[in-house]
Structures are given as C-alpha cells and as structure tokens.
C-alpha positions in Angstrom: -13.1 16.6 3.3 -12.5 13.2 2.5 -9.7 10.7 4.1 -8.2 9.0 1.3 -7.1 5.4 3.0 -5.3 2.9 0.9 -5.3 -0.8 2.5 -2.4 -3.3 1.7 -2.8 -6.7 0.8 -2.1 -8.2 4.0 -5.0 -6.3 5.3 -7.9 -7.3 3.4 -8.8 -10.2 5.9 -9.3 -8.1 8.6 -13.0 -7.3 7.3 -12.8 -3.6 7.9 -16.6 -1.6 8.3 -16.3 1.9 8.3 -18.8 3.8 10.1 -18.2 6.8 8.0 -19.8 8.6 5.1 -17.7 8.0 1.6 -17.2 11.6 1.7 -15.6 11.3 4.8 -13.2 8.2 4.1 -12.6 6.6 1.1 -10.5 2.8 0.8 -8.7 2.0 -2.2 -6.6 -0.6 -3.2 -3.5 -1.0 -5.3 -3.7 -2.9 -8.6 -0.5 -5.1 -7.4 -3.4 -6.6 -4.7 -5.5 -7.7 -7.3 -2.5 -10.0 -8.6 -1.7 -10.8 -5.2 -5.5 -12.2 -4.0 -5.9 -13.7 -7.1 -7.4 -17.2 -6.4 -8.4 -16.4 -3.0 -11.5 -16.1 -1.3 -10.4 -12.1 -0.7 -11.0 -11.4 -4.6 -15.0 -10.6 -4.3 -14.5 -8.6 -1.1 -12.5 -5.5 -3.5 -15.8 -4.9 -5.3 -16.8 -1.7 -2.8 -12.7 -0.6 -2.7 -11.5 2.2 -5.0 -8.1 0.9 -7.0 -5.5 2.7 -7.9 -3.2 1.5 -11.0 0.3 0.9 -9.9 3.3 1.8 -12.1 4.6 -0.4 -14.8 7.7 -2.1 -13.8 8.6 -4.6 -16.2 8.9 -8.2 -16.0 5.6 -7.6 -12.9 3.1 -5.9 -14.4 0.0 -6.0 -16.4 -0.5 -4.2 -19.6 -3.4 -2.1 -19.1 -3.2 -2.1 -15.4 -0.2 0.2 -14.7 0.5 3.4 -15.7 4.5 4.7 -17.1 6.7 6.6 -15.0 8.0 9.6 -15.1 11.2 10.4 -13.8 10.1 11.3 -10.0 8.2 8.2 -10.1 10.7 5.8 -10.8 13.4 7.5 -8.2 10.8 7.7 -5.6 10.3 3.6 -5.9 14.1 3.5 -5.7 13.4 5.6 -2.6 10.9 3.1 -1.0 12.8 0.2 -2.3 15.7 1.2 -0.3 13.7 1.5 3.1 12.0 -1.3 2.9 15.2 -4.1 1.7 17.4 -1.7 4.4 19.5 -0.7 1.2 19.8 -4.2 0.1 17.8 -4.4 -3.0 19.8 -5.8 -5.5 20.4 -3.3 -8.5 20.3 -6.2 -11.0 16.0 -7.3 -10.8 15.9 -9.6 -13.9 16.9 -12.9 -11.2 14.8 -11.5 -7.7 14.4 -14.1 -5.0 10.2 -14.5 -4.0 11.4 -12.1 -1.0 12.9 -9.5 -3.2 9.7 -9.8 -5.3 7.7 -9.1 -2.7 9.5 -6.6 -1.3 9.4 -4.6 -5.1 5.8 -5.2 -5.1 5.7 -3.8 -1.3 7.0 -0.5 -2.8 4.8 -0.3 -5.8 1.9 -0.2 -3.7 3.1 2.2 -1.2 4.4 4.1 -4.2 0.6 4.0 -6.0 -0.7 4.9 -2.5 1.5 8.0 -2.7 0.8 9.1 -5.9 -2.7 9.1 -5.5 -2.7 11.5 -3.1 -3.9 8.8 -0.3 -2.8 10.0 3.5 -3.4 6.8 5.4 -1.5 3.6 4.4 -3.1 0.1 6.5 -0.4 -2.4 6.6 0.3 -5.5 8.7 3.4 -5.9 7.3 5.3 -4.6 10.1 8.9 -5.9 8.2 8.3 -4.1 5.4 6.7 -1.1 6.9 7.3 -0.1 10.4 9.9 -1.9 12.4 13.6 -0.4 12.6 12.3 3.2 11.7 11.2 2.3 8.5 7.9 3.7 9.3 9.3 6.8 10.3 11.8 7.2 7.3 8.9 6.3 4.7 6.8 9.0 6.3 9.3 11.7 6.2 9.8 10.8 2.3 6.2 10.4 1.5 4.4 13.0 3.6 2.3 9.6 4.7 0.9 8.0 7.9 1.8 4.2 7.7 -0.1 2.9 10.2 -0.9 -1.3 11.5 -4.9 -1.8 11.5 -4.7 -1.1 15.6 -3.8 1.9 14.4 -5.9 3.2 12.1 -8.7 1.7 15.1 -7.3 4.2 17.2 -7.0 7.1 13.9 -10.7 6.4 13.9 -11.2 6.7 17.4 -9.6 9.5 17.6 -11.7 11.0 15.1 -15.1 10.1 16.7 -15.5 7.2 14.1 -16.0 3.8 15.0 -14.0 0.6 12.9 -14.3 -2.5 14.3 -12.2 -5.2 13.2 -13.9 -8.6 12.5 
C-alpha cells in the first residue's frame, strides 16, 4: 500500500531522499507551491513530485490550475482557515494583508492535501500548522497527520525506512 505524503512549500529545501519504493510512498505537491517557488532555485527540484490542483478561490488562482468547489469544499477551507488565523480571518478577502494571504494559501494546500486523499502533511510552518493545538484540531477535522520534517524522519524510522535530510 502506498503512503500518500504531501510536502508544503516551506519544505522543499530540505532535499528530501526517500529510501522507499513509489509504491510504498509517494510525494506530491500542491499547485499553490508552484506559484509560491516561482523564480526560485526550488522550481526544477518539483519535476519527480506528484501535484495536486488546488481549488479555485478567486482573486488567487490560476485558470486551468484549480479545480471548483463543491459545497464541502469550500466549508472545509473555512474550516482550516479558522485554525490556522485562530478565528481571525477576516470574512471580507477582497483587501487581505500578505499575512492573511499566506495564511488563505496555507489552507488551500492543506485543503488540496486532504482532498486527495494524502495521509502525511510535511510542514515547517509550525505557526500555521502545529503550535497552540492547531495541529491537533486540524487532525481531528481532516483525519490527517501534520507532521514537521523531524517528524516524518522519525514516521520513517519508525517504519524501517531511512530519510535523511540534506
């Protein structure tokens, strides 16, 4: 069976190599990262990286790079918006400060992780993601392990699989 792993933007520097079999664990990324690395010497590293499309929120995405949402969809990025900002993300998103931007792309790719039936999210954004139970409160809505790249280290370990960080 494979591990579906979804890696978040702030993790593509890390250089992760997998000593597993790609039916044994499989890394995508989120179409928000390409916008996110574009311009950066990260954009030829997503070549081997699966990518799943995010969904279309207007005024951020890409035509042809997201996909619509259906009702669940858009209530369970209001969900993950609401962890992440601690219940403050303005209702109003036409005017979003770069930290409210960040934090709506934050849930569109935990969101896209989600709906793509990924079990493993790698983060190193420990604001957004973990600290102040927010790891524990987006698990318990998502059905997810959030983990920091330590962690999935030790997920690996764990699973007599080696992944060195570089």
């Amino acid at each position: 069976m494979t591990t579906r792993v979804t890696l978040d933007t702030s993790t593509l520097a890390l250089g992760f190599e997998a000593k597993f079999s790609s039916e044994e664990l499989r890394f995508d990324r989120v179409s928000v990262t390409d916008r996110e690395v574009e311009g950066t010497p990260f954009s030829v590293k997503l070549v081997p990286l699966g990518k799943v499309s995010e969904v279309f929120v207007l005024g951020e995405s890409r035509l042809g790079e997201a996909v619509l949402a259906g009702e669940k969809t858009g209530a369970r990025l209001d969900d993950i918006l609401q962890v992440v900002s601690n219940k403050s993300f303005p209702a109003d998103r036409s005017r979003l400060s770069e930290g409210e931007r960040h934090q709506l792309r934050d849930a569109m790719i935990l969101e896209a992780h989600h709906r793509a039936g990924n079990e493993i999210f790698v983060t190193n954004d420990k604001k957004g993601f973990v600290n102040h139970g927010r790891r524990e409160k987006l698990e318990a809505l998502l059905g997810t392990q959030i983990l920091t790249p330590e962690g999935f280290r030790e997920w690996c370990e764990a699973h007599a699989k080696e992944v060195p960080l570089n």
